[in-house]
C-alpha positions as CSV (number, residue, x, y, z in Angstrom):
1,X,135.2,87.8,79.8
2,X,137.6,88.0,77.2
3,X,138.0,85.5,74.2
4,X,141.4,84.0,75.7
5,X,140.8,83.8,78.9
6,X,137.3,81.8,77.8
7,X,139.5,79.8,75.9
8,X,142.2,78.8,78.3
9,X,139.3,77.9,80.9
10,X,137.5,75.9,78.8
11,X,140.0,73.7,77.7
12,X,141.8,73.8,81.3
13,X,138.4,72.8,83.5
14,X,136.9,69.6,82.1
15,X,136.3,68.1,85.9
16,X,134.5,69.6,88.7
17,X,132.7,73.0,88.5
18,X,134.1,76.3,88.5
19,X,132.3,79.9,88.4
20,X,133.9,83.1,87.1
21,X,131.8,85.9,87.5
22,X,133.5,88.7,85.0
23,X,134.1,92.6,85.7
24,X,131.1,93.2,83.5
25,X,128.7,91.1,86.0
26,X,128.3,88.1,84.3
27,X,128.7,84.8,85.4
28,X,129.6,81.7,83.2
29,X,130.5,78.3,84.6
30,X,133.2,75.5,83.5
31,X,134.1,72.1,83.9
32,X,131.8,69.0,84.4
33,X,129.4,70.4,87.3
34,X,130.6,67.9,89.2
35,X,131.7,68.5,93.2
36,X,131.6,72.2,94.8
37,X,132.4,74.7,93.1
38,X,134.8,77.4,92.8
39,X,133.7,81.1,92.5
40,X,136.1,83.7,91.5
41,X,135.0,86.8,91.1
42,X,137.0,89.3,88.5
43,X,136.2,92.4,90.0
44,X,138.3,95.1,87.3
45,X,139.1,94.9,84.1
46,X,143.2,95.0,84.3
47,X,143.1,92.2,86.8
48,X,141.2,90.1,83.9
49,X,143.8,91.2,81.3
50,X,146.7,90.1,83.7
51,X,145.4,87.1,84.9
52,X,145.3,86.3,80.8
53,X,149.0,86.9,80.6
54,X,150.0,85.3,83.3
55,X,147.9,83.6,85.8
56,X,150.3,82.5,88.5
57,X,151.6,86.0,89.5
58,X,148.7,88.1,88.3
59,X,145.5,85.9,90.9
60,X,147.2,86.0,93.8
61,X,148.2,89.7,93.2
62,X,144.6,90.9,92.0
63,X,143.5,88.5,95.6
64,X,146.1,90.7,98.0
65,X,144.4,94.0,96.0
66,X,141.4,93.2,96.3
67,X,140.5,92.8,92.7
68,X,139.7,89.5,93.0
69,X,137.5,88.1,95.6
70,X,136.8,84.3,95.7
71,X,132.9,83.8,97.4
72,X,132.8,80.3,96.8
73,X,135.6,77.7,97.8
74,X,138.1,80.5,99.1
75,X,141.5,79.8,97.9
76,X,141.5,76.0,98.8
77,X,138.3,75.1,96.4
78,X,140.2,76.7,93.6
79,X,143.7,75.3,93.8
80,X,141.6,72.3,94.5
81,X,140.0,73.0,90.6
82,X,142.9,73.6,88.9
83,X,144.7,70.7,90.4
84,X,142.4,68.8,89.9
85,X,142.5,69.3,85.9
86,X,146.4,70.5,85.7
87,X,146.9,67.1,83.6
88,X,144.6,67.9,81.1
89,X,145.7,70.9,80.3
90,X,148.9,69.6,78.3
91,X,147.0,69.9,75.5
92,X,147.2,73.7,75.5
93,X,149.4,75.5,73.7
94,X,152.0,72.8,74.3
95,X,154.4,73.8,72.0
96,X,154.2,77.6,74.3
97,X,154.4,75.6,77.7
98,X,157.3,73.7,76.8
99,X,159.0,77.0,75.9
100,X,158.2,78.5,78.7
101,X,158.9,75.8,81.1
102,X,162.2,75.4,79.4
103,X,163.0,79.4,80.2
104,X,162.0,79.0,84.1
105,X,164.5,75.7,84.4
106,X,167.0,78.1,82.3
107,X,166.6,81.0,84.5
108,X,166.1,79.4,88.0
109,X,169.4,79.2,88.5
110,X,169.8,83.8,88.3
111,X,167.0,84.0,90.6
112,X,169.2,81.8,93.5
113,X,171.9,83.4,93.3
114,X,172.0,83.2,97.3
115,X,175.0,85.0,98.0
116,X,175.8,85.8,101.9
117,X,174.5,89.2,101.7
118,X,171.8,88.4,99.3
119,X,170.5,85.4,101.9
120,X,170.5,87.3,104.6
121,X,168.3,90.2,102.3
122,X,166.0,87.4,101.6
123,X,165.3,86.3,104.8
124,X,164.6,89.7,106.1
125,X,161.6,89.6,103.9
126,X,160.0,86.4,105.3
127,X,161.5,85.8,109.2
128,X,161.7,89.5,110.1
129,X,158.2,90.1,110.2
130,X,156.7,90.4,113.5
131,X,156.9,87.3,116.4
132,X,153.3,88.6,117.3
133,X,152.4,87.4,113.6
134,X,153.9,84.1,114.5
135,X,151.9,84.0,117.5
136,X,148.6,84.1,116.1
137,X,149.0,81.0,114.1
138,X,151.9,78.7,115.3
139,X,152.1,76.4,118.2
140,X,153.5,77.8,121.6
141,X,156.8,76.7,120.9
142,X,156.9,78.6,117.5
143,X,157.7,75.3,115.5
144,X,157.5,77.0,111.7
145,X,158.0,73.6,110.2
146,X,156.0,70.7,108.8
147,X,154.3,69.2,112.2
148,X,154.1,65.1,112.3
149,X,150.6,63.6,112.6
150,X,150.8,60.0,113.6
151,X,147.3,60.6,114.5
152,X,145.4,62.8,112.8
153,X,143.3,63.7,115.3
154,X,146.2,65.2,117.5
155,X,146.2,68.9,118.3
156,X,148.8,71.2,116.2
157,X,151.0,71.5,120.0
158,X,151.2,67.5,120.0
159,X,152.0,67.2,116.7
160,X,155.0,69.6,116.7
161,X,156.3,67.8,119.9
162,X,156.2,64.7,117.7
163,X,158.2,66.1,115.7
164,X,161.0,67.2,117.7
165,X,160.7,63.3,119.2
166,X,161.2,61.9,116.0
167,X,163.9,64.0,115.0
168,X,165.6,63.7,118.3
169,X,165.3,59.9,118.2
170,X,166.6,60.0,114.6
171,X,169.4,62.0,116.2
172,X,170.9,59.6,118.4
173,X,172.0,61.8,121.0
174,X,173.8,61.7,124.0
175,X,174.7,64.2,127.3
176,X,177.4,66.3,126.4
177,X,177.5,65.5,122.2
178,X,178.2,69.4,120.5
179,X,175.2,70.2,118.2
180,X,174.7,72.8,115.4
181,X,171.0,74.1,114.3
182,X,171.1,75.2,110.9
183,X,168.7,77.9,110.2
184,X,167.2,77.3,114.2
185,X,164.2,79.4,113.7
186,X,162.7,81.1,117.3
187,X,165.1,78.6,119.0
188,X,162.2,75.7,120.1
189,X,164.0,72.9,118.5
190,X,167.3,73.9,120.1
191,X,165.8,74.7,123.1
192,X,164.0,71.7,123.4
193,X,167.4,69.2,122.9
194,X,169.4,71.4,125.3
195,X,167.1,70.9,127.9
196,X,165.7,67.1,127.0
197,X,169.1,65.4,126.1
198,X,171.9,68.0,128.2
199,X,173.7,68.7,124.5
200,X,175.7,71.8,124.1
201,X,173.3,73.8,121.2
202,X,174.7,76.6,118.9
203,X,171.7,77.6,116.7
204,X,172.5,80.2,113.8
205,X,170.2,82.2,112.2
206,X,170.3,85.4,109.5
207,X,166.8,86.8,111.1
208,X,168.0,89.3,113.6
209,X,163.9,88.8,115.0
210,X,164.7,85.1,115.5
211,X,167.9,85.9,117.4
212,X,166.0,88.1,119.9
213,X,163.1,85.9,120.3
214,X,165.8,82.7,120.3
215,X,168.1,84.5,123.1
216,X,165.3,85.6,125.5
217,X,164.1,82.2,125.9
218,X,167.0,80.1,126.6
219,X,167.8,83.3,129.6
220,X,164.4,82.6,130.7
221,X,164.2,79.3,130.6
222,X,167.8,78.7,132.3
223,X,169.4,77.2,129.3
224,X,171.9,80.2,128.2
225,X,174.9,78.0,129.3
226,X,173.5,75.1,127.1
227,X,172.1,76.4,123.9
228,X,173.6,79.9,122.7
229,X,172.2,81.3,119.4
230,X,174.2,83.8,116.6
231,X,173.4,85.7,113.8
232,X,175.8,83.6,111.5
233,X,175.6,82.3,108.1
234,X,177.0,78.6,108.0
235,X,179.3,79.1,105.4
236,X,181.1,81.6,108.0
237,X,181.5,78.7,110.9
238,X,184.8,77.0,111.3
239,X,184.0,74.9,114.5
240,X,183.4,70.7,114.6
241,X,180.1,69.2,115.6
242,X,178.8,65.4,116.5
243,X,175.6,66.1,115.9
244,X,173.8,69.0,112.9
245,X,170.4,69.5,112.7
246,X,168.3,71.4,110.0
247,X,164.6,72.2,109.9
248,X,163.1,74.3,107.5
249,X,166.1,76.2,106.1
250,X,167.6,73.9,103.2
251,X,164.4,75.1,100.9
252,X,166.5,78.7,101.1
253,X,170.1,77.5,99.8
254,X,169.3,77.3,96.4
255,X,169.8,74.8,93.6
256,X,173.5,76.5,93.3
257,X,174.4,75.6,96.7
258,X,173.9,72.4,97.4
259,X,177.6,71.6,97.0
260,X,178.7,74.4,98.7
261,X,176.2,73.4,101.5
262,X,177.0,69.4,102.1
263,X,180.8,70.7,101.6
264,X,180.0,72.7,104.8
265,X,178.4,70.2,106.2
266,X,181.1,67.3,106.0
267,X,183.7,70.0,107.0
268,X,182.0,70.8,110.5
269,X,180.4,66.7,110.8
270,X,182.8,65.3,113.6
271,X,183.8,62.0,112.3
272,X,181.6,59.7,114.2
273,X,178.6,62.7,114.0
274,X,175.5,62.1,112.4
275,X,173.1,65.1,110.7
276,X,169.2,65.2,110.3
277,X,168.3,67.7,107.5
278,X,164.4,67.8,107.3
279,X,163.0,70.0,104.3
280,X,160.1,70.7,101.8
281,X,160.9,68.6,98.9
282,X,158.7,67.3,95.5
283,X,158.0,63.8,94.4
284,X,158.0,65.0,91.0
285,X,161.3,65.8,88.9
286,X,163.2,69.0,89.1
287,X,160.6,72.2,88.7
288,X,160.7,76.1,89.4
289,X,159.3,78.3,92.4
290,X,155.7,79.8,91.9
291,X,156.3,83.6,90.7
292,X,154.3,84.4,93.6
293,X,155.9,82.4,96.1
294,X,159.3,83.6,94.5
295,X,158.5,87.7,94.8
296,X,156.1,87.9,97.7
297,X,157.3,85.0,100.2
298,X,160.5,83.4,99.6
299,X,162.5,85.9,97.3
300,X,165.9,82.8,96.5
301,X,164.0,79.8,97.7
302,X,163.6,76.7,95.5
303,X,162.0,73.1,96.6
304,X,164.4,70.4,95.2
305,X,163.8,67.1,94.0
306,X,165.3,64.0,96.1
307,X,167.4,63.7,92.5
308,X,168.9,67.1,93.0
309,X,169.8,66.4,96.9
310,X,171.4,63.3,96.9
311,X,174.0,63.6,94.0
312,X,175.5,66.9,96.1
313,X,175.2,64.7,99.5
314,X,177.5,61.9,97.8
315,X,179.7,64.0,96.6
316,X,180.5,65.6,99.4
317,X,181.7,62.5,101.2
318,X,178.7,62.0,102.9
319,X,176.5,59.0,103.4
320,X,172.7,58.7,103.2
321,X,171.5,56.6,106.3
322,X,168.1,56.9,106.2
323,X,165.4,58.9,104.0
324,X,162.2,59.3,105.0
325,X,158.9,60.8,103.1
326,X,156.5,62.9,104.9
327,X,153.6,62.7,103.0
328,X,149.9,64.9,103.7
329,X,152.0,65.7,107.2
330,X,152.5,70.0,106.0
331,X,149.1,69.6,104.5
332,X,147.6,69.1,108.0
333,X,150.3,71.6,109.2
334,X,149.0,74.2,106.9
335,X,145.4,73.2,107.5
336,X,146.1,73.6,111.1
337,X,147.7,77.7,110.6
338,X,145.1,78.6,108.7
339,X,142.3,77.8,110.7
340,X,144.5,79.7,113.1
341,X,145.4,82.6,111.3
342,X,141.6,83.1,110.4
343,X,140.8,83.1,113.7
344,X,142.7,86.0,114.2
345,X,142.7,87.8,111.2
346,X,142.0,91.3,112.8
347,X,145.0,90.9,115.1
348,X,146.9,90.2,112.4
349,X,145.6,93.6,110.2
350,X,146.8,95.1,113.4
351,X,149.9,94.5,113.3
352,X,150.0,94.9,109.5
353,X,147.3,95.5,107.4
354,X,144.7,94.3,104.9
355,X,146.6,93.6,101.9
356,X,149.1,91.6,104.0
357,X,146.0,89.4,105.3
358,X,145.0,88.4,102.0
359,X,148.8,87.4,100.9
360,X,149.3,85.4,103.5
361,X,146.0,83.7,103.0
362,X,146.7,82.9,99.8
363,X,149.7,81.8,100.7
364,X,148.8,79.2,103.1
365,X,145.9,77.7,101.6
366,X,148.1,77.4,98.2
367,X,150.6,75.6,99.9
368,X,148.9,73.0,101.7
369,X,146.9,72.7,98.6
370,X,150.5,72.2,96.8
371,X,151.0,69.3,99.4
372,X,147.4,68.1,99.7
373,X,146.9,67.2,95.7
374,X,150.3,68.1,93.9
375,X,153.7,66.8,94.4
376,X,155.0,68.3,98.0
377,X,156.2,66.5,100.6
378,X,158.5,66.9,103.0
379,X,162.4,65.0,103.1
380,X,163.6,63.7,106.3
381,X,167.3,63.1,105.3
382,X,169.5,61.5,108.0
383,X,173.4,62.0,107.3
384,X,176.5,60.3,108.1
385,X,180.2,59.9,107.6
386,X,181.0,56.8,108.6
387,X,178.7,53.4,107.8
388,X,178.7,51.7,111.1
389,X,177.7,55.2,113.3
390,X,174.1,54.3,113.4
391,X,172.5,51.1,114.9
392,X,171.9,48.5,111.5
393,X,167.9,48.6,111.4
394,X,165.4,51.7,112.2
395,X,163.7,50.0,115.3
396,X,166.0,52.4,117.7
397,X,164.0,55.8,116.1
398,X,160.7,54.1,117.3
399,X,161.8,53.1,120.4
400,X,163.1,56.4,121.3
401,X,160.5,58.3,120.4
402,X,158.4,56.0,122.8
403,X,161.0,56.7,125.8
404,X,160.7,60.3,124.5
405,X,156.7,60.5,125.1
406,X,156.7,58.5,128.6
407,X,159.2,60.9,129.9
408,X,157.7,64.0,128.9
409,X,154.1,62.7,130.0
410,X,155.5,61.3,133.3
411,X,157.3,65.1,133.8
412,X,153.9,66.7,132.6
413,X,152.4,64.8,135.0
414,X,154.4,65.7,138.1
415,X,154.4,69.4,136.7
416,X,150.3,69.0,137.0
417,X,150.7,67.6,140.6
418,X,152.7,69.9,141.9
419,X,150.5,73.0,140.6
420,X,147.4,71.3,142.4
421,X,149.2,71.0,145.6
């Protein structure tokens, strides 16, 4: 192992017990003992060199290549290790980190630049990959989202159907109310209000995949003439909603859009309308995007502090109703995919191949990491333009939620009687 490498490890892992096992064969251990241990194994020499220079971009790369393998702890055990021990290591080199931290904050803003071409370039990288990758690891509604676990012990399809109860109940909606999905994914969440509430649904999406998968099911479910779903960037819409709704698409606007966004937003709000943005947010101040996630998963998407989001929210005329925190919900998500996407791994280098595998991997068992023992969470953000739209205490988003469950278990029910008759 070389000399700075040996150094940054030993003063980075004081707790817990991690093994590197260098090009050269030998294995030397850090930290404290302590807990299980971590094994990463530096298989070339390059891949040790680059993971010196810069650790965040050059592991996860070395993992896709197959430079690095991790025996002991997979990818979880080691972001568990260096989380673990990520505050003592502002002793190193501070003077360095603070320069460099300084130069990501300055340069955050070139890298989301999220233009209307540029977004839709973006999300061709992430959403246009194959719905049978989706498949292997989502629930059967496609719900690629943070899931909500009132109990833990739920499945990963009952706690995505939670989710679209509490959102819906959040929603206050009503039998003919117009509603816009912002960033409406495979077309589940849309779907699912169309058919549960009788609201006219226009979903928009820039992932032509989506669209397909999104269209088909509302023809075969009989819901065309309710929910109807474009290829459309919001910025382009010029129509009035009561109710918007946005899952999983505000961590992809960029810090230099939020104004332009909530501007948006108030312009299509009817008056009396009422919005729901749920999105991946830190508890932590304003940071940057991993390198990794930045070039290999979401090229132009940034998690925002609550600091960042409400400023643009009040300035755009709109009022903050509710807030809600999500917190260890996406880490039991992610826990849930990953078990999942193990499970079918080969199907997945099927349909792409090995290299893929091991990104996406990495990707999943960093992030729940990320939300497990860092500063991720999730923002549930509900929106209004007028003070007095929503009842005065949160009681009503319980209650529905409760109506919500009896009346889908009471239709489940007569679904299951009606197939054993």
């Amino acid at each position: 192992m070389n000399i700075l490498l040996r150094h940054v490890l030993e003063r980075l892992v004081r707790q817990g017990s991690l093994l590197v096992t260098s090009p050269n064969g030998a294995t030397d251990q850090f930290g404290d003992g302590t807990g299980v241990p971590a094994h990463i194994h530096i298989k070339t020499a390059r891949a040790e060199r680059a993971i010196t220079i810069d650790p965040m971009l050059a592991l996860p790369e070395a993992y896709m290549s197959g430079e690095v393998d991790l025996p002991g702890g997979g990818v979880l055990g080691l972001m568990r290790i260096v989380f673990q021990n990520i505050g003592d290591a502002a002793g190193i080199d501070t003077a360095w980190t603070r320069a460099l931290d300084k130069a990501r904050h300055t340069f955050r803003r070139f890298q989301q630049i999220n233009t209307t071409q540029r977004s839709r370039r973006n999300v061709e990288v992430h959403y246009d990959l194959s719905v049978d990758l989706y498949r292997l690891f989502l629930d059967d509604d496609l719900q690629y989202s943070c899931a909500y676990f009132p109990r833990l012990e739920m499945t990963l399809d009952e706690a995505q159907s939670a989710k679209k109860r509490h959102i819906a109940a959040k929603l206050q909606l009503e039998p003919g109310l117009r509603l816009l999905d912002i960033g409406c994914g495979w077309g589940g969440l849309g779907l699912y209000l169309a058919s549960s509430f009788k609201v006219d649904v226009l979903g928009v999406t820039l992932s032509g995949e989506q669209h397909a998968v999104a269209t088909e099911r509302a023809l075969s479910e009989g819901l065309a003439g309710r929910a109807r779903f474009e290829i459309k960037d919001y910025r382009e819409l010029g129509d009035r909603f009561d109710r918007i709704v946005s899952v999983g698409m505000f961590e992809h606007v960029g810090v230099n859009h939020y104004k332009t966004f909530f501007n948006t937003c108030a312009r299509l709000l009817n008056r009396d309308g009422v919005m729901l943005l749920h999105t991946v947010g830190r508890s932590g101040p304003p940071s940057v995007t991993s390198a990794f996630v930045r070039k290999h998963i979401f090229p132009g998407g940034y998690v925002p502090a609550l600091s960042e989001v409400l400023p643009a929210i009040e300035k755009a005329g709109l009022i903050v109703t509710d807030v809600e925190i999500l917190r260890l919900h996406y880490a039991e998500t992610l826990k849930h995919w990953g078990k999942r996407f193990a499970a079918n791994r080969d199907k997945a280098r099927a349909v792409y191949d090995e290299r893929f595998c091991r990104m996406w991997e990495f990707y999943l068992a960093a992030s729940e990491a990320s939300f497990r023992w860092q500063d991720l969470v999730v923002f549930q953000i509900q929106i209004a333009r007028k003070n007095d739209t929503l009842p005065m205490t949160r009681d009503y988003i319980a209650d529905g939620e409760k109506l919500l469950g009896l009346h889908e278990m009471a239709h489940s029910g007569q679904g299951q009687r009606a197939a054993g008759s």
